[in-house]
C-alpha positions as CSV (number, residue, x, y, z in Angstrom):
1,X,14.6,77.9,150.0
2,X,17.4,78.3,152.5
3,X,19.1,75.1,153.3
4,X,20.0,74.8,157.5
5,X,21.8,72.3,159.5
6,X,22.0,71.8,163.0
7,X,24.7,71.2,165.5
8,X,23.8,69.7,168.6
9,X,24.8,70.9,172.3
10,X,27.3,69.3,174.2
11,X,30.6,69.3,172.0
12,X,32.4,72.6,171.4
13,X,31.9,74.8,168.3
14,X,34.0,77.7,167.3
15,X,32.9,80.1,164.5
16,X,34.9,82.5,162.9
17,X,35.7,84.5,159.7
18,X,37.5,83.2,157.1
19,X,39.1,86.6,155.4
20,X,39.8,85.5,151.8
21,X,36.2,84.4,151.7
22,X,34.9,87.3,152.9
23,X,36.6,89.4,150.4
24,X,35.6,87.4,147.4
25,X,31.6,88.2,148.9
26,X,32.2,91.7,149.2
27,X,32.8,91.5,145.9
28,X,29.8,89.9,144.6
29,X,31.1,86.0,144.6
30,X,28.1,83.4,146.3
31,X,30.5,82.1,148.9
32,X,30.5,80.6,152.5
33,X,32.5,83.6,154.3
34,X,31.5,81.9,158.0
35,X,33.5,78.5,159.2
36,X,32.5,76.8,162.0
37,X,34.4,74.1,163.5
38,X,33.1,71.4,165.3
39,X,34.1,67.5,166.0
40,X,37.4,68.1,163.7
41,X,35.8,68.7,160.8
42,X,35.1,72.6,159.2
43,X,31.5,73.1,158.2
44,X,31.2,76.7,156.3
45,X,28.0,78.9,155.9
46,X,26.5,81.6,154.6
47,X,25.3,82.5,158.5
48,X,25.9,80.8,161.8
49,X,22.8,81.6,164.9
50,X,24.3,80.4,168.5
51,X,21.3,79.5,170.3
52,X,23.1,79.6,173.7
53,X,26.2,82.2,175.0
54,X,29.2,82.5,172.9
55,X,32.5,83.5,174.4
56,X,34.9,85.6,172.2
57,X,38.0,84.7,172.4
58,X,41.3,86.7,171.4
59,X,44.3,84.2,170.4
60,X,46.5,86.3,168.6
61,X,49.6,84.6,169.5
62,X,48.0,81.0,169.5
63,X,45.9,80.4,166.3
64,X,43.5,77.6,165.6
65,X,44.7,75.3,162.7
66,X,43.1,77.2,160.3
67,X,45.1,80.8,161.3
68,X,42.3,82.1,162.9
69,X,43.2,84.4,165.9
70,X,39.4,86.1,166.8
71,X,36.5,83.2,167.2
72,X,33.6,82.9,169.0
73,X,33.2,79.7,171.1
74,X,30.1,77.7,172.3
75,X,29.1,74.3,173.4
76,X,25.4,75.1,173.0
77,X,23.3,74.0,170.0
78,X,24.3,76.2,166.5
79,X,22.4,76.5,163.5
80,X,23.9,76.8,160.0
81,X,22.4,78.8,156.9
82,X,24.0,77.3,153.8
């Protein structure tokens, strides 16, 4: 059973990558390599679907909080796969 939550339209989400995540899953480890930020809290996942357009953006020399410098950004609805 896969367990889903959903993020409504209106506010703005950006997902991204987290990299030390994703390297402990390449290496077999059951982790949450996907973060998605949204309302000032971090909700990770297993798989993020964007049911509206996402803008990329490239923020190499201005990271989020969290050190990211690629994300995707939406303010349509998102669904998470934990």
């Amino acid at each position: 059973m896969t367990l889903t939550k959903q993020l409504s339209a209106g506010c703005l989400k950006r997902i991204h990558v987290n990299q030390n995540l994703l390297r402990r899953a390449i290496k077999g480890e059951d982790v949450c390599p996907y973060t998605v930020q949204y309302k000032g809290k971090s909700h990770p996942c297993k798989s993020a679907i964007a049911h509206e357009g996402v803008e990329f953006v490239n923020s190499i020399h201005k990271p989020l909080s969290c050190g990211a410098r690629l994300y995707g950004q939406t303010t349509g609805p998102v669904t998470l796969h934990l």
